[in-house]
C-alpha positions as CSV (number, residue, x, y, z in Angstrom):
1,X,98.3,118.8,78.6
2,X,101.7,117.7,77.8
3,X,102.8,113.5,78.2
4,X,105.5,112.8,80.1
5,X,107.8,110.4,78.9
6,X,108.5,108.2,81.8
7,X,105.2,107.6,83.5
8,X,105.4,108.6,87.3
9,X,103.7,108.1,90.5
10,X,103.8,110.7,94.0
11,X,102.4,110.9,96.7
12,X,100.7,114.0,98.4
13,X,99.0,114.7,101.8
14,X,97.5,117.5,103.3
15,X,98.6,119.0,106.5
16,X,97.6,118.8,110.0
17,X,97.0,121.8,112.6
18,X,96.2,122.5,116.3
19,X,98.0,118.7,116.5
20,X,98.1,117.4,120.0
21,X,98.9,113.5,121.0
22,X,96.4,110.8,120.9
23,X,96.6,107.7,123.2
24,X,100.1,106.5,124.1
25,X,102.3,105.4,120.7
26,X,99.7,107.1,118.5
27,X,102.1,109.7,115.9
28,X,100.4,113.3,116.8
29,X,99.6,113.5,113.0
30,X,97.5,110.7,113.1
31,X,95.1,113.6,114.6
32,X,94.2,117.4,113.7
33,X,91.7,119.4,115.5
34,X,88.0,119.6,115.1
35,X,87.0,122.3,112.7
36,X,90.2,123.1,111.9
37,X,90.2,124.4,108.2
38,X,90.7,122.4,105.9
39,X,93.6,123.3,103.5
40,X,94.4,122.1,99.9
41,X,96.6,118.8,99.0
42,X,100.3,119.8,98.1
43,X,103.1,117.5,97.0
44,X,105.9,116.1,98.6
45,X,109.0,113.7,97.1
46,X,107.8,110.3,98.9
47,X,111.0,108.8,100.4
48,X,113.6,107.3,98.6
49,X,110.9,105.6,95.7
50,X,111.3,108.0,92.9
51,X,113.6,110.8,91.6
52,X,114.3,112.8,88.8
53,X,111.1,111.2,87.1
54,X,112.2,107.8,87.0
55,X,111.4,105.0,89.4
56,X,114.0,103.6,91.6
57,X,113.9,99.1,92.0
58,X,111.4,98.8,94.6
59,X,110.4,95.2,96.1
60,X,107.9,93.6,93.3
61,X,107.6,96.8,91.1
62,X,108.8,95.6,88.4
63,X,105.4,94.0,86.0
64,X,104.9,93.4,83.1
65,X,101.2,94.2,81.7
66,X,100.3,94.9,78.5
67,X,98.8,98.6,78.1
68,X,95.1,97.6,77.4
69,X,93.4,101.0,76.9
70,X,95.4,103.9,75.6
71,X,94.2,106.5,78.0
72,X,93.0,109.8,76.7
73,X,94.7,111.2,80.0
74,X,98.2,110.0,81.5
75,X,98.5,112.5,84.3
76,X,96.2,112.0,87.2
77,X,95.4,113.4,90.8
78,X,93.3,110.4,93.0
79,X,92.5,111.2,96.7
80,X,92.6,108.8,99.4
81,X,91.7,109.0,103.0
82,X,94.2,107.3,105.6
83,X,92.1,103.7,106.2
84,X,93.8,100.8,105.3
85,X,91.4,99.8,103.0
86,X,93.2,102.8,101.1
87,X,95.8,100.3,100.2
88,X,94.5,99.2,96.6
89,X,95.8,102.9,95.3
90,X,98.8,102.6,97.1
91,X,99.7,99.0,95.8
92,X,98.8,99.6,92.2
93,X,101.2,102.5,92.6
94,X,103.8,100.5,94.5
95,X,104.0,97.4,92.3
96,X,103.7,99.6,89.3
97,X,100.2,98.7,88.1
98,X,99.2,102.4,86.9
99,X,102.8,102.8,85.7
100,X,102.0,99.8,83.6
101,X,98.8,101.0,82.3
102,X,100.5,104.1,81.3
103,X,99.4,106.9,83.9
104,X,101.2,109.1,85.8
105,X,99.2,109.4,89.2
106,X,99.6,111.8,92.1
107,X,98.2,110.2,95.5
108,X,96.9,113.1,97.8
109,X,95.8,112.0,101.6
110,X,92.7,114.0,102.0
111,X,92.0,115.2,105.5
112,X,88.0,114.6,105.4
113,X,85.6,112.8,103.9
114,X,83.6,116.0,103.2
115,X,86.7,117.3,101.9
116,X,87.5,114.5,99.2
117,X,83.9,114.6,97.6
118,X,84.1,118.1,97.2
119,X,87.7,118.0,95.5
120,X,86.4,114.9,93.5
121,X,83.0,117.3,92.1
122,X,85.0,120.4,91.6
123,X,87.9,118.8,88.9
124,X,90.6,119.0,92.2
125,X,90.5,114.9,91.6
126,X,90.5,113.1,89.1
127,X,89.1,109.8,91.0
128,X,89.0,109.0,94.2
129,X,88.4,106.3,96.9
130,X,85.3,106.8,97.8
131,X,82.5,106.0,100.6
132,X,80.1,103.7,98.8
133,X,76.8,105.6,99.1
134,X,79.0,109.0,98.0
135,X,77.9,108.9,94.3
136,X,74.5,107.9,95.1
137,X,73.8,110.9,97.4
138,X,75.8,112.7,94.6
139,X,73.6,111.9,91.6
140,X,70.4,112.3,93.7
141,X,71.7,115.6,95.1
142,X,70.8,114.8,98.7
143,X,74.7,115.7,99.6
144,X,74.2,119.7,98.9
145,X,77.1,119.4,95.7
146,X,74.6,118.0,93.6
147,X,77.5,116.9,90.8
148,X,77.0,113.6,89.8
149,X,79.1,110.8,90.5
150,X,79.8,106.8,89.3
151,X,81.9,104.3,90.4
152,X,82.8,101.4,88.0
153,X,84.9,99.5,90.8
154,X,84.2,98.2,94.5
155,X,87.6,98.6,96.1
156,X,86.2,96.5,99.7
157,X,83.8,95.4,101.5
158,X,83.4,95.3,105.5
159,X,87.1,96.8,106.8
160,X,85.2,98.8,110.0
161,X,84.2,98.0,112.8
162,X,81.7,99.8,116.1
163,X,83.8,100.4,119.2
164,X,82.7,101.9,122.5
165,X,84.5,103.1,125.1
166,X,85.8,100.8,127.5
167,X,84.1,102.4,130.5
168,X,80.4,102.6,128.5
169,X,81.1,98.9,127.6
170,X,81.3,98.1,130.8
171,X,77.6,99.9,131.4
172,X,76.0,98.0,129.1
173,X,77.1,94.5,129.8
174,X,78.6,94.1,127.0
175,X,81.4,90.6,127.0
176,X,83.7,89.4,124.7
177,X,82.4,87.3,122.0
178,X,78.9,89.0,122.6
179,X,77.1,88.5,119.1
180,X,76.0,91.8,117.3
181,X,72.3,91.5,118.5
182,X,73.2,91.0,122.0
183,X,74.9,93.6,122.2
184,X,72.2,96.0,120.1
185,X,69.9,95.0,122.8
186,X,72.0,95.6,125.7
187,X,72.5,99.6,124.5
188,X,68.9,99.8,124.0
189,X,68.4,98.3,127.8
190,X,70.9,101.4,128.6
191,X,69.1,103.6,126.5
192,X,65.4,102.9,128.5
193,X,67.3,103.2,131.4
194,X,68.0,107.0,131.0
195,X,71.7,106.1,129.5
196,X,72.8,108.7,126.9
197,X,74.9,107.8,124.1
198,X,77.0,110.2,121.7
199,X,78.1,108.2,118.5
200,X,80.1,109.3,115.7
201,X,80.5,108.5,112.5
202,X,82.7,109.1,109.5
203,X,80.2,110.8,106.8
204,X,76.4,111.7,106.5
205,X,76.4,109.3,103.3
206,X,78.5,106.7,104.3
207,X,78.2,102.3,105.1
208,X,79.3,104.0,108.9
209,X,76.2,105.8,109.5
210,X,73.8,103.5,108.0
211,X,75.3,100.3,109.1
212,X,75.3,102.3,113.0
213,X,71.9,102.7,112.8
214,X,71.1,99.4,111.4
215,X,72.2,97.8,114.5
216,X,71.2,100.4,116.9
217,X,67.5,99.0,115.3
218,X,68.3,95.6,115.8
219,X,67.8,96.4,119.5
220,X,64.7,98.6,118.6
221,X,66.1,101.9,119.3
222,X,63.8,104.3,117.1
223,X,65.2,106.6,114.5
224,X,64.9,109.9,116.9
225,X,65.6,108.4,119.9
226,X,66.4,111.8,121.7
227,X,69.3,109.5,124.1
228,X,71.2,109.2,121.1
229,X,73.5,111.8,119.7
230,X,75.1,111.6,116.4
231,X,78.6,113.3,115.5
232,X,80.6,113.6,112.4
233,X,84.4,113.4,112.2
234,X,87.1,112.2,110.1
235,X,88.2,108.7,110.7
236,X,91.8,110.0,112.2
237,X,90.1,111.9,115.1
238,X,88.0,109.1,116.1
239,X,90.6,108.2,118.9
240,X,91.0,111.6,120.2
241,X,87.5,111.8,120.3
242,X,87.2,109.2,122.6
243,X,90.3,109.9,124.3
244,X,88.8,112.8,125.6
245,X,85.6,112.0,126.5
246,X,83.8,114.3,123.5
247,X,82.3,110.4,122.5
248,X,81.2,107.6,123.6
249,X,81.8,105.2,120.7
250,X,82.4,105.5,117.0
251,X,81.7,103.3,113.7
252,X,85.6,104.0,111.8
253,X,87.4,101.7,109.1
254,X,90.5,100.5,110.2
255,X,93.1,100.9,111.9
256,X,91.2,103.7,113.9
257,X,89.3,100.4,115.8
258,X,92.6,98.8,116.2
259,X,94.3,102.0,117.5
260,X,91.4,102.3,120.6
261,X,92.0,98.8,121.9
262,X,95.8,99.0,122.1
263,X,95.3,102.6,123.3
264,X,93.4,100.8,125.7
265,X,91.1,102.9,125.3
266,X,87.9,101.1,123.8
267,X,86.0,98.0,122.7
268,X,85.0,96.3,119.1
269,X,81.6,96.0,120.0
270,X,81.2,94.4,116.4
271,X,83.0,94.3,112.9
272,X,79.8,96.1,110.1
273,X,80.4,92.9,107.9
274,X,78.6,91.1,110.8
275,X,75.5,93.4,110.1
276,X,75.8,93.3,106.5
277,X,78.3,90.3,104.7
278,X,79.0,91.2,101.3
279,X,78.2,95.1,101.1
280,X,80.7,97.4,99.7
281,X,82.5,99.6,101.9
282,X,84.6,101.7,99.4
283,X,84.5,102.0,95.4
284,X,86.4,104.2,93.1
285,X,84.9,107.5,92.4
286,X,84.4,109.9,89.4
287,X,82.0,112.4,88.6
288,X,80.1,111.3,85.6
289,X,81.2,114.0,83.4
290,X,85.2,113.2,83.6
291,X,84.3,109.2,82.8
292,X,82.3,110.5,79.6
293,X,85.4,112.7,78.7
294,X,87.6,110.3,79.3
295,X,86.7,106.7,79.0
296,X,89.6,104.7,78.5
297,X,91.6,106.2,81.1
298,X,88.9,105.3,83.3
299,X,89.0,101.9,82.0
300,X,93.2,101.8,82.4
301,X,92.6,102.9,86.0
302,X,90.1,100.4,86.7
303,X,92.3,97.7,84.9
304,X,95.3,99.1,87.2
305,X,93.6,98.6,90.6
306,X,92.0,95.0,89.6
307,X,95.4,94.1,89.6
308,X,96.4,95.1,93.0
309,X,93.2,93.7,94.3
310,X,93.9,90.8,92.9
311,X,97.4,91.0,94.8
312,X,95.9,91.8,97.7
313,X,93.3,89.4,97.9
314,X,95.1,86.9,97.3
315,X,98.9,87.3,98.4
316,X,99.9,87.3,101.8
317,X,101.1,91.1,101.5
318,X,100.2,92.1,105.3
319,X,103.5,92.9,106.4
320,X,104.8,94.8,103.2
321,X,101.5,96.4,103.3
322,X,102.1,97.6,106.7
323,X,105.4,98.6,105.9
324,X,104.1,100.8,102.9
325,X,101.8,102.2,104.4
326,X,104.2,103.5,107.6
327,X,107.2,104.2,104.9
328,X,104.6,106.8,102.8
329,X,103.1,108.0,106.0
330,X,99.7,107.5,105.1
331,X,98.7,105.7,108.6
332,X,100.3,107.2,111.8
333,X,100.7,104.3,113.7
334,X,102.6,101.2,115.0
335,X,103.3,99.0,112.2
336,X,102.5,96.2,114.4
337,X,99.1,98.0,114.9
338,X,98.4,97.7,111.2
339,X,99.7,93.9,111.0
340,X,97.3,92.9,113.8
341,X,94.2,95.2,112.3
342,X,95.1,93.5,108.8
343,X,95.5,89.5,109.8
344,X,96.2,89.5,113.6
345,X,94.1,86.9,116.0
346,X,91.3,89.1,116.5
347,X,91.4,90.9,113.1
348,X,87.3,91.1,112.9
349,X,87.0,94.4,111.2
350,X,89.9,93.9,108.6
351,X,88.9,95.0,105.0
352,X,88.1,92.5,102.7
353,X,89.7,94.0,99.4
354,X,87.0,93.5,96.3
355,X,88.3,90.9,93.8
356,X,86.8,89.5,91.5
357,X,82.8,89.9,90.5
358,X,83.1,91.0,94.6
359,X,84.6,94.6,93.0
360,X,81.7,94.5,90.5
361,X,79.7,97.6,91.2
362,X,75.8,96.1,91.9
363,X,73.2,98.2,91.2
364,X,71.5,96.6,94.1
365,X,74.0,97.9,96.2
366,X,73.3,101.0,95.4
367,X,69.7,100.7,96.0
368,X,69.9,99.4,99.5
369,X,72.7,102.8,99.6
370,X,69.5,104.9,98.1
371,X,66.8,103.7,100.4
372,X,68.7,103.9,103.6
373,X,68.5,107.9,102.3
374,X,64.4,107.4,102.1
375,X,65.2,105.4,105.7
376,X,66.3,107.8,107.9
377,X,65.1,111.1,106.6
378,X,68.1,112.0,104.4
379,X,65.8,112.4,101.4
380,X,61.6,113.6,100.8
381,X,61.1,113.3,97.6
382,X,60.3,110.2,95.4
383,X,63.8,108.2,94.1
384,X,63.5,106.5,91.0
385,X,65.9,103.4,91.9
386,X,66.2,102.1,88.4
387,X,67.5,105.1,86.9
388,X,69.8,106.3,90.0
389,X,71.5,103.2,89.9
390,X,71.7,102.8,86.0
391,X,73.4,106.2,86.7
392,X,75.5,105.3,89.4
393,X,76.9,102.5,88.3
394,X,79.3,102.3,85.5
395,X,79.0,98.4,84.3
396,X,80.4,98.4,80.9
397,X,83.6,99.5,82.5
398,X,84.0,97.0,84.9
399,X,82.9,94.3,81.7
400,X,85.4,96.0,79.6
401,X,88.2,95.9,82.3
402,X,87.7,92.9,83.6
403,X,87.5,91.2,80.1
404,X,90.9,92.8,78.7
405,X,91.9,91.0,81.6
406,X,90.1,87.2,81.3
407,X,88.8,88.1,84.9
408,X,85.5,86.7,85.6
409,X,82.1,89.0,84.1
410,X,79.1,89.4,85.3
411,X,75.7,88.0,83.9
412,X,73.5,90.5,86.1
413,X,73.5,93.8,87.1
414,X,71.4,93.0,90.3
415,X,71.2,90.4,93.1
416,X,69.0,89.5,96.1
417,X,70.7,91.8,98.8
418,X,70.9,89.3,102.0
419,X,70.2,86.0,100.3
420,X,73.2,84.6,101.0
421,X,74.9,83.0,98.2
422,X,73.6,84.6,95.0
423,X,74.6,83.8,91.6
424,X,76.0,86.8,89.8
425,X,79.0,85.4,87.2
426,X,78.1,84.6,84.0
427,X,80.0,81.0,84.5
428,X,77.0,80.4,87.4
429,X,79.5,81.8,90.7
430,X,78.2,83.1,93.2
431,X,78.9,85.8,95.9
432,X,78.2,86.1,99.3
433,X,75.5,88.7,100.5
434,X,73.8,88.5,103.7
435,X,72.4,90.6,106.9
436,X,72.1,90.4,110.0
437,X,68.3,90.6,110.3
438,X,68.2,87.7,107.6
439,X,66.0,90.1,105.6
440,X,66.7,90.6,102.1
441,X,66.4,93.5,99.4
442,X,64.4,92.0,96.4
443,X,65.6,94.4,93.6
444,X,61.8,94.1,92.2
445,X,60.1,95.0,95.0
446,X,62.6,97.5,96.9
447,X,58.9,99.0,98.0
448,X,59.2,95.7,100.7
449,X,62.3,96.7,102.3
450,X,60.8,100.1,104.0
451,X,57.5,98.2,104.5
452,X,59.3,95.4,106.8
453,X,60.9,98.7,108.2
454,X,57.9,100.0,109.5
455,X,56.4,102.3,106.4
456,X,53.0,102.3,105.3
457,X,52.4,100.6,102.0
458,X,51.6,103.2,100.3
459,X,54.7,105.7,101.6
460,X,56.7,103.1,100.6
461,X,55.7,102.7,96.6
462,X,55.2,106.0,96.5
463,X,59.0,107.0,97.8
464,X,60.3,104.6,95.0
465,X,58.0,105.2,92.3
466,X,59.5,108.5,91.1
């Protein structure tokens, strides 16, 4: 493959069909119809940013970075889905973080999660945003594709949030300010009562679904509660969805949540980092055959979006942000929509973008990810944890990443899920991790975690001894 000379960035999206309006100021492509096929990502010359190869000025793009891994591969294709915890792609390509890192990256808006993994497994992608228990179910196989995949960066955590319509909000009691297990309970008071509830969620393997369920058990709904109706649909449709009375709520990252409330259309029953503080939402995906090929370009990408995490963590960015994120139509609505979701008064659900040993891929994550899959019946046979993880989660390029650029290391590969503050830097820092039940996940005994759940002793060694 030839190397270009002047490292460039574009931006790609796929298109929309059967389009009809959402609420009121929703852009129709914000939406495209159910089951509509999906088609393959093509290019299109994002406006006025780049020509003839070369980048034009553009506010804060020009940095200065030394090139710390001399990539293997300089011209990339990473997929993104339109959330705006997206935004660490779009940054590092906006302030010129790849560029600096020597890659030439093409940005293509997927139109489904289902879509993206199968681009990612099949060479379509080189990398991807991905859904955090995506190369979990990956490596185990439980997702059908069965090609394995590993993430060596958490992009964010939290960044989503479970809304209801207004009208089924108003069946179950539910009142501003109601805390998450309040509000569990009073669906599962309308649940007894004969209520029927149709929920959807974003993916089969995704925080969504599990973090759904998770507080649908707070209130003791049961796992086959025959009341309860699951969906699946990409996070742009969620509005329609509810627009037109197909569901009753949804668990979507951002701005989707945002989008139902000034559509006056639904509720934020509760942000997921209220159910689980300190899980990740999103990491970068590859499969584990293009990081072995290629190592230091997955390094140089790594290196590329720990800088615009950093940015973003730590910059007050919100309205440029917004602005990007209108100006390369990868979010199809009000700016001011995206400005509220991201720092407005009663942001709740905005993502927290991973920075830091936050963006260092746990293995105990990934665990809790794998055992929600023994949980709720998405796997039968016996997980070995250790090795899944050890698989799963690509450590020594985070260390080497994050020490090419003096950001902090980590001096384990595991925490106590839910513990609250948990030491985890090798200077003693800590990070925050903590659930709603006040549970934990003791990486040594992950056996205890289904057991509190409800499973038999011996299921439960059993379904992690393998």
């Amino acid at each position: 493959m030839s190397t270009p000379t002047r490292p460039t960035v574009t931006l790609s999206h796929t298109g929309t069909a059967g389009v009809r309006p959402l609420a009121a100021a929703i852009h129709p492509l914000a939406a495209s119809r159910v089951g509509a096929s999906e088609r393959p990502a093509h290019s299109f010359p994002p406006a006025d940013a780049w020509a003839d190869g070369e980048r034009r000025a553009v506010p804060g793009a020009a940095v200065k970075v030394p090139r710390f891994f001399q990539a293997e591969l300089r011209q990339l294709t990473i997929g993104y889905m339109p959330l705006l915890d997206s935004a660490p792609l779009l940054w590092a390509a906006h302030r010129g973080y790849f560029h600096s890192q020597g890659l030439a990256v093409n940005l293509v808006r997927e139109v489904s999660w289902a879509s993206l993994r199968d681009r990612l497994a099949y060479g379509a992608l080189d990398a991807a945003q991905c859904l955090a228990p995506m190369p979990v179910a990956a490596t185990l196989g439980a997702d059908g594709v069965g090609v394995p995949l590993m993430t060596g960066l958490c992009l964010s955590q939290g960044g989503s949030a479970i809304t209801l319509s207004r009208s089924v909000a108003q069946r179950i009691g539910f009142t501003a300010g109601m805390a998450p297990l309040d509000s569990a309970h009073a669906v599962a008071r309308f649940v007894r009562d004969g209520g029927r509830l149709r929920l959807a969620h974003v993916f089969a393997f995704s925080m969504h679904h599990y973090l759904l369920r998770d507080w649908l058990a707070l209130g003791g709904i049961e796992e086959n509660d025959p009341n309860i109706e699951f969906r699946v649909a990409p996070p742009p449709q969620m509005v329609r969805l509810l627009e037109s009375g197909a569901v009753d709520g949804f668990c979507v990252g951002e701005p989707w949540n945002t989008a139902a409330v000034r559509g006056n259309l639904g509720v934020i029953v509760t942000p997921t980092r209220a159910i689980w503080d300190g899980g990740a939402d999103k990491v970068l995906g590859v499969t584990c055959e293009w990081a072995g090929r290629y190592p230091q370009t997955h390094r140089a990408v790594i290196v590329a979006l720990m800088l615009a995490l950093r940015d973003l963590a730590t910059q007050d960015v919100a309205r440029e942000l917004a602005g990007l994120l209108i100006k390369r139509k990868v979010l199809s609505v009000p700016e001011a929509w995206i400005e509220s979701a991201l720092q407005g008064p009663d942001a709740t659900s905005a993502p927290r973008f991973a920075v830091g040993l936050n963006a260092f891929p746990r293995r105990s994550q990934m665990m809790w990810c794998a055992l929600q899959m023994l949980r709720w019946r998405q796997w039968a046979r016996p997980v070995s944890l250790q090795s899944v993880t050890s698989q799963v989660c690509d450590g020594r390029a985070f260390e080497d990443a994050a020490s090419a650029l003096r950001f902090p290391l980590p001096a384990v590969d595991s925490v106590r899920e839910g513990a609250g503050p948990v030491a985890l830097g090798m200077d003693g820092s800590t990070i925050e991790t903590r659930f709603i039940s006040g549970g934990e996940l003791d990486p040594a005994h992950p056996a205890a975690y289904l057991t509190e759940r409800g499973w038999m002793p011996e299921a439960a060694d059993a379904a992690v001894r393998g």
